[in-house]
C-alpha positions as CSV (number, residue, x, y, z in Angstrom):
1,X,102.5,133.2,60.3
2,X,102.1,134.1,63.8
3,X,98.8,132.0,63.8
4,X,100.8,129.2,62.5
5,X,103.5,129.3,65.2
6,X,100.8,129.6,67.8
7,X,99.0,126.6,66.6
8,X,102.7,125.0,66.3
9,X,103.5,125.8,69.9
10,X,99.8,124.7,70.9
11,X,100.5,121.7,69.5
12,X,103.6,121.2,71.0
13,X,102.6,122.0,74.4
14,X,99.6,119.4,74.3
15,X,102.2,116.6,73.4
16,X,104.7,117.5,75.8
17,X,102.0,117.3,78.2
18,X,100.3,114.2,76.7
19,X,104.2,112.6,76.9
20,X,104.5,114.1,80.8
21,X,101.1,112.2,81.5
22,X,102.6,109.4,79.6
23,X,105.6,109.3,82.2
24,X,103.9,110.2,85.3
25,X,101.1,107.1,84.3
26,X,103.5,104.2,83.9
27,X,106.4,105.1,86.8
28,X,106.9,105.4,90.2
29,X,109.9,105.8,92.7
30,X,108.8,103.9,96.3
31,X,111.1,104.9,98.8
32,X,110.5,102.5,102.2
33,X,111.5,100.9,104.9
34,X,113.0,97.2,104.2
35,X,110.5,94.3,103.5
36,X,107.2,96.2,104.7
37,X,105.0,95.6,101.0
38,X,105.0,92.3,99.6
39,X,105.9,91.9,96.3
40,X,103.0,90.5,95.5
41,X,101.2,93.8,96.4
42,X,103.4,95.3,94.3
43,X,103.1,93.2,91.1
44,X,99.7,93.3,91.2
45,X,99.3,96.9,91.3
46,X,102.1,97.2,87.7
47,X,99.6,94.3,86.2
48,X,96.5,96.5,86.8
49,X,98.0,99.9,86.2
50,X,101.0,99.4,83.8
51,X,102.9,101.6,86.6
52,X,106.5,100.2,87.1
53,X,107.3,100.6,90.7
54,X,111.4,101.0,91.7
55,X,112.0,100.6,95.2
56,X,114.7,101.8,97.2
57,X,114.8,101.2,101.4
58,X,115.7,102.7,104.4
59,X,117.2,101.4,107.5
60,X,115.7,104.5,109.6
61,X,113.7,107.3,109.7
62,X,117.0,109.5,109.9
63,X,117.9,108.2,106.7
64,X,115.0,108.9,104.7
65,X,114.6,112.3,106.3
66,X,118.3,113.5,105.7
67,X,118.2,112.1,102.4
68,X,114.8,113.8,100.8
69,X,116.7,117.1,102.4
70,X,119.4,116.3,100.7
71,X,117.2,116.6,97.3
72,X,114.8,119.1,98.6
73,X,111.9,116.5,98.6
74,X,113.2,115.1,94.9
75,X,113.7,111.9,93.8
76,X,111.3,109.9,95.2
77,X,107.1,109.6,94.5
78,X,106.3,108.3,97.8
79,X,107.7,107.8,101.1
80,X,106.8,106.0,104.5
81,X,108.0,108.1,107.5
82,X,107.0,107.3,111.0
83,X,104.4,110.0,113.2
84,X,106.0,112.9,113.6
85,X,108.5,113.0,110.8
86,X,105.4,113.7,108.7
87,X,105.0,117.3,110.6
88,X,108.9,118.0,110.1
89,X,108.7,117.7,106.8
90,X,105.9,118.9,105.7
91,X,107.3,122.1,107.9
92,X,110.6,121.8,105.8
93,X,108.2,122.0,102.3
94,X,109.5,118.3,101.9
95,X,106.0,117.3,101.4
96,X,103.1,117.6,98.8
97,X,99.4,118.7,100.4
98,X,97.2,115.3,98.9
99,X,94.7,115.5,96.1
100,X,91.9,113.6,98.8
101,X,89.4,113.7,95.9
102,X,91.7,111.4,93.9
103,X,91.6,108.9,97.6
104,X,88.3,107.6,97.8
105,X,89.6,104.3,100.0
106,X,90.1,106.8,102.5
107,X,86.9,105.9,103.7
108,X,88.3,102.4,104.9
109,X,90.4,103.7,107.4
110,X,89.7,104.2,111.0
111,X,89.0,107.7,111.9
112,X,90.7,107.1,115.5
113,X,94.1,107.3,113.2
114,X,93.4,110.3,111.3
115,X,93.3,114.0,112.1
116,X,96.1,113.6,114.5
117,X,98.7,116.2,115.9
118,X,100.9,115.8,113.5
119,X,99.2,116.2,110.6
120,X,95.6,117.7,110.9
121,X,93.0,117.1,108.3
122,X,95.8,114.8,107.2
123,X,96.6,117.4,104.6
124,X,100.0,115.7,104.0
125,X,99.8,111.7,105.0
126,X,97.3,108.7,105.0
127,X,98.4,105.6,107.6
128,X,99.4,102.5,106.2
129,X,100.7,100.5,109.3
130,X,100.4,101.3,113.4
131,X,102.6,99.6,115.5
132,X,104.8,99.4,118.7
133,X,107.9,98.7,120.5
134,X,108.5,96.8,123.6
135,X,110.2,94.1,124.8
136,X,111.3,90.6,122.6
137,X,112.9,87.5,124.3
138,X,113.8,84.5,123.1
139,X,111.7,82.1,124.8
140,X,114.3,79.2,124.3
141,X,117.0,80.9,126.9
142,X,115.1,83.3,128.6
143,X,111.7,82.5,130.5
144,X,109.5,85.3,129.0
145,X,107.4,85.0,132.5
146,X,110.3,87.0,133.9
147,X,110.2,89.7,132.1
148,X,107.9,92.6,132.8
149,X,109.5,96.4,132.8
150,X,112.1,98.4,131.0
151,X,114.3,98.0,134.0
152,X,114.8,94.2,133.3
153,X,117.0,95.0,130.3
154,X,119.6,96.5,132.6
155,X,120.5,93.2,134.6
156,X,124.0,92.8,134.3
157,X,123.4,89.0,133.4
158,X,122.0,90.2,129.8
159,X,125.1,92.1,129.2
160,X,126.6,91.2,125.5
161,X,123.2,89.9,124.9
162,X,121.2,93.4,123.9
163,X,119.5,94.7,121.0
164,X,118.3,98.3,120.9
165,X,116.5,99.9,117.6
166,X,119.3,102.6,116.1
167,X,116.4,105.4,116.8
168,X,117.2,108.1,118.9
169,X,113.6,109.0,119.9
170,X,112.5,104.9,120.8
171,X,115.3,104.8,122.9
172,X,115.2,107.7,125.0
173,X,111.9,106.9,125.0
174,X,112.9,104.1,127.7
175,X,115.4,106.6,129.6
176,X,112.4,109.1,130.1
177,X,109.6,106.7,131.2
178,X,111.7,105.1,133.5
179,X,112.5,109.1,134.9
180,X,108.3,109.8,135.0
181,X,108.8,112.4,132.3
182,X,106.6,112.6,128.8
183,X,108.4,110.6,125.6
184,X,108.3,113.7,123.9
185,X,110.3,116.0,126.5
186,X,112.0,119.0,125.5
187,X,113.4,119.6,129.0
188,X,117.3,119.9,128.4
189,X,117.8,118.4,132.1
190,X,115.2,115.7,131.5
191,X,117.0,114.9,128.0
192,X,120.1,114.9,130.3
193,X,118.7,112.6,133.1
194,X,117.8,110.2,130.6
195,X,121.2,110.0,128.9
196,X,122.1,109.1,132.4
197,X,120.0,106.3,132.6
198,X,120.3,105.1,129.8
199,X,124.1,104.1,130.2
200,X,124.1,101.1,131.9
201,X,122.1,99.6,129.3
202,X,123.9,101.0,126.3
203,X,126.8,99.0,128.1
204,X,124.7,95.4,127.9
205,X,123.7,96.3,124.2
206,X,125.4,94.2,121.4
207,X,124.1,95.2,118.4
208,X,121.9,98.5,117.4
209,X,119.3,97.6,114.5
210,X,116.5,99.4,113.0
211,X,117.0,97.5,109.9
212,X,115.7,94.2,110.7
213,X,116.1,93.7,114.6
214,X,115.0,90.3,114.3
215,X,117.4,88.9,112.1
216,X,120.1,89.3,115.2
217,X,117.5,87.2,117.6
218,X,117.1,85.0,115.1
219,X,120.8,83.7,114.7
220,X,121.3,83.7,118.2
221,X,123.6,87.0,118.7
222,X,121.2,88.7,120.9
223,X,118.1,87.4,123.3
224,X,116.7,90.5,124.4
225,X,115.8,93.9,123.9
226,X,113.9,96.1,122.1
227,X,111.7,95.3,119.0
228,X,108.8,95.8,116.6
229,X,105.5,93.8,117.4
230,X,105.9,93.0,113.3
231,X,109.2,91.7,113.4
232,X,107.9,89.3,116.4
233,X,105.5,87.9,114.1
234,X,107.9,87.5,111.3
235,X,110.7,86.0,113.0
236,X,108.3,83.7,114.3
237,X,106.8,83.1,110.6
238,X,110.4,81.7,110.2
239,X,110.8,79.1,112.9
240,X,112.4,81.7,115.8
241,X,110.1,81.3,119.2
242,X,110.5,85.1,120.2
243,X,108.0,86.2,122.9
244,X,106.5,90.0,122.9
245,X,106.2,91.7,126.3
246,X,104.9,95.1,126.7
247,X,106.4,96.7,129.4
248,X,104.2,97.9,132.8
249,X,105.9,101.3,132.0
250,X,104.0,101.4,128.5
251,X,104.9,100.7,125.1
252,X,106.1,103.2,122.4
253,X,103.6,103.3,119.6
254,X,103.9,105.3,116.4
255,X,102.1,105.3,112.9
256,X,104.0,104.9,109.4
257,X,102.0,106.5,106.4
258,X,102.3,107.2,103.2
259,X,103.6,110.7,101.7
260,X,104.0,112.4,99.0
261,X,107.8,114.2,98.6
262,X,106.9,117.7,97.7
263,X,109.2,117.8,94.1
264,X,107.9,113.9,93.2
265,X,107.8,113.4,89.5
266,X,104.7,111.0,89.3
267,X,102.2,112.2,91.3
268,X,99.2,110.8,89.4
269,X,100.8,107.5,90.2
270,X,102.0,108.3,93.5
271,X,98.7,109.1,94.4
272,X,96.8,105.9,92.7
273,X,99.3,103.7,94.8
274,X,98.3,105.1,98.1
275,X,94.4,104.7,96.8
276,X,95.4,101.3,96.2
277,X,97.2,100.3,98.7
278,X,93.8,101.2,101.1
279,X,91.9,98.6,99.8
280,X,90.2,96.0,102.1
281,X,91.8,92.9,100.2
282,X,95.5,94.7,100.1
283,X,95.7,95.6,103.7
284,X,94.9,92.4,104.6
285,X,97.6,90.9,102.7
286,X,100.0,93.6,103.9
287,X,98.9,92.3,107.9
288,X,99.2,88.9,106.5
289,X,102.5,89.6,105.4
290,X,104.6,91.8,108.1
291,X,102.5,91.6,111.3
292,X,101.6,95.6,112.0
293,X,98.5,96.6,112.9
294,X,96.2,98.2,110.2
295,X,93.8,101.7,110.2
296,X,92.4,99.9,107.6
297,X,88.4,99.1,109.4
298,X,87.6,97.0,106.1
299,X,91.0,95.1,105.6
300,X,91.0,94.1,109.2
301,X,87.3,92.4,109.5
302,X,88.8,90.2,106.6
303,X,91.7,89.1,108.5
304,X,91.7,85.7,110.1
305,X,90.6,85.3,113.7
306,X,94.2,84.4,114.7
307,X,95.8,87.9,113.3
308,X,92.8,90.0,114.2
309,X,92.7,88.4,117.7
310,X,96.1,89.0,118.2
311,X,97.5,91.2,121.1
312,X,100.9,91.4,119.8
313,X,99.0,93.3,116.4
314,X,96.6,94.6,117.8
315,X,97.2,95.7,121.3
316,X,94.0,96.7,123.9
317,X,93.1,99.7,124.4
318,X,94.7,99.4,128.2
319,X,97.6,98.6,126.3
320,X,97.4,101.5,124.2
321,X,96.5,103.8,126.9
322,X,99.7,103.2,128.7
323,X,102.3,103.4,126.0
324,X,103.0,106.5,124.6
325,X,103.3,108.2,121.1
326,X,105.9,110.2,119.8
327,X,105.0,113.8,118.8
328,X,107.6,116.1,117.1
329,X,110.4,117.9,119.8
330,X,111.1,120.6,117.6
331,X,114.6,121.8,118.0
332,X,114.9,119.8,121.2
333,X,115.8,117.2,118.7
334,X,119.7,118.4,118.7
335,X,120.4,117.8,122.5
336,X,118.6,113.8,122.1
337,X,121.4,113.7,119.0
338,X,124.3,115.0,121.1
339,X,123.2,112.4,124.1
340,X,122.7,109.8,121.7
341,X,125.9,110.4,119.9
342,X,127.4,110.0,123.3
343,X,125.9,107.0,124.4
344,X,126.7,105.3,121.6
345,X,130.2,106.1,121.1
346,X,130.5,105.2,125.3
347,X,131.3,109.1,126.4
């Protein structure tokens, strides 16, 4: 009897687990920033796989992070923060350590954007997109050949005019260059300083977006002010004539990659999406598509002359050198949120 019930339970157990195989094979929850895969990408990889991919958005790294802390790392399969939200989280356990033997297009990537500071070995995260943020005018009211430096953004004349990303971190990022201190200060007094700053220009701003800052330039609210090299390319896609300016001060550059939430549900899928989403053909489409710059070494050398030639995608090295990437502040990260709550509320 007991043999039977053993071979009864066996039984069981291998078709529960067959079933969770089942599950985990044909679904996956994409959690991502707005209009950064192209359906296309997506469809294909369903057609190949029989994985049904649900996406939900984010306006903003904030967002994303608050919300999978919400759930404890639940709910999602994979997730798309920027640099150094990938070391806060995988310090808050919000993140799964990666199964690299089940990522052999790893290979395709540039080892220049691997092994960084924020996640060594890259236990926890594989890049999917670099990019940066400077400066975007519209070249039909304002002569881009004027604008070289942060500090342009705070001529009065612009004021009502303004767009700033809705980050925190990019735009202290402007207040602490301008001061000589590093991007990723944790100095309360330099923090301070650049709140200071900063003022002025939160006073010209008419609109904070970190959704899709383009969209504002585009229907003529704004005609300056902070954007992503990709949503230059885009808005010009669509008819806009928006010029890209990086300033003498130095850009802000980060990486977005790929993560898997450390209580995701599909994992086996999670983990073929990110294999697939490294190959040469894909990443090329994906450049083709939203105008960031790719790790992927492979994907690129299929890219047209015209995108791979490009300086607003692919910046120089000079360009590179100057700019700056953001590195977690630790707990530092409460006084940039009190300033910024401040400047944006005008106290």
């Amino acid at each position: 009897m007991r043999k039977q019930l053993g071979r009864a339970l066996f039984a069981m157990a291998l078709g529960l687990s067959a079933f969770a195989a089942k599950a985990d094979d044909k679904q996956l929850n994409l959690y991502v920033w707005s209009e950064y895969i192209p359906q296309d990408v997506i469809d294909n990889f369903t057609k190949e796989t029989g994985i049904e991919v649900n996406v939900t958005t984010y306006e903003s790294n904030e967002a994303m992070f608050a919300k999978l802390k919400l759930t404890k790392g639940a709910g999602y399969d994979v997730v798309v923060p920027s640099t150094y939200y990938i070391s806060m989280m995988s310090k808050d356990g919000l993140l799964k350590k990666l199964d690299k033997s089940q990522l052999p297009n790893l290979k395709n990537l540039d080892p220049n954007l691997l092994n960084k500071e924020y996640d060594p070995g890259n236990q926890y995260s594989v890049p999917y997109f670099w990019g940066s943020t400077a400066i975007g005018v519209n070249a039909d009211d304002i002569d881009p050949k004027t604008i070289h430096s942060w500090k342009d953004l705070f001529d009065p004349k612009y004021k009502g005019r303004l767009l700033l990303t809705d980050d925190v971190r990019e735009v202290f990022q402007i207040g602490l260059t301008l001061n000589g201190y590093s991007a990723n200060s944790t100095d309360p007094k330099q923090i301070e300083k650049a709140y200071e700053t900063l003022k002025p220009l939160v006073a010209n701003t008419q609109v904070f977006n970190s959704d899709a800052p383009r969209l504002p330039y585009l229907s003529g609210d704004v005609d300056i002010g902070m954007i992503w090299n990709g949503e230059v390319y885009m808005a010009n896609k669509e008819g806009g004539h928006l010029a890209y300016i990086y300033p003498k001060e130095g850009a802000i550059f980060w990486v977005d990659s790929f993560a898997i939430p450390s209580h995701a549900e599909h994992t086996t899928a999670a983990l073929k999406f990110i294999n697939y989403m490294m190959r040469p053909e894909v990443a090329k489409e994906c450049v083709e598509y939203v105008g960031y710059a790719t790790p992927n070494l492979a994907g690129k050398a299929l890219l047209p002359d015209a995108l791979k030639n490009s300086k607003v995608i692919f910046p120089d090295k000079e360009t590179v050198d100057k700019g700056q990437f953001q590195t977690d502040v630790g707990p530092a990260i409460s006084i940039y949120e009190k300033y910024w709550t401040k400047l944006k509320t005008g106290h």
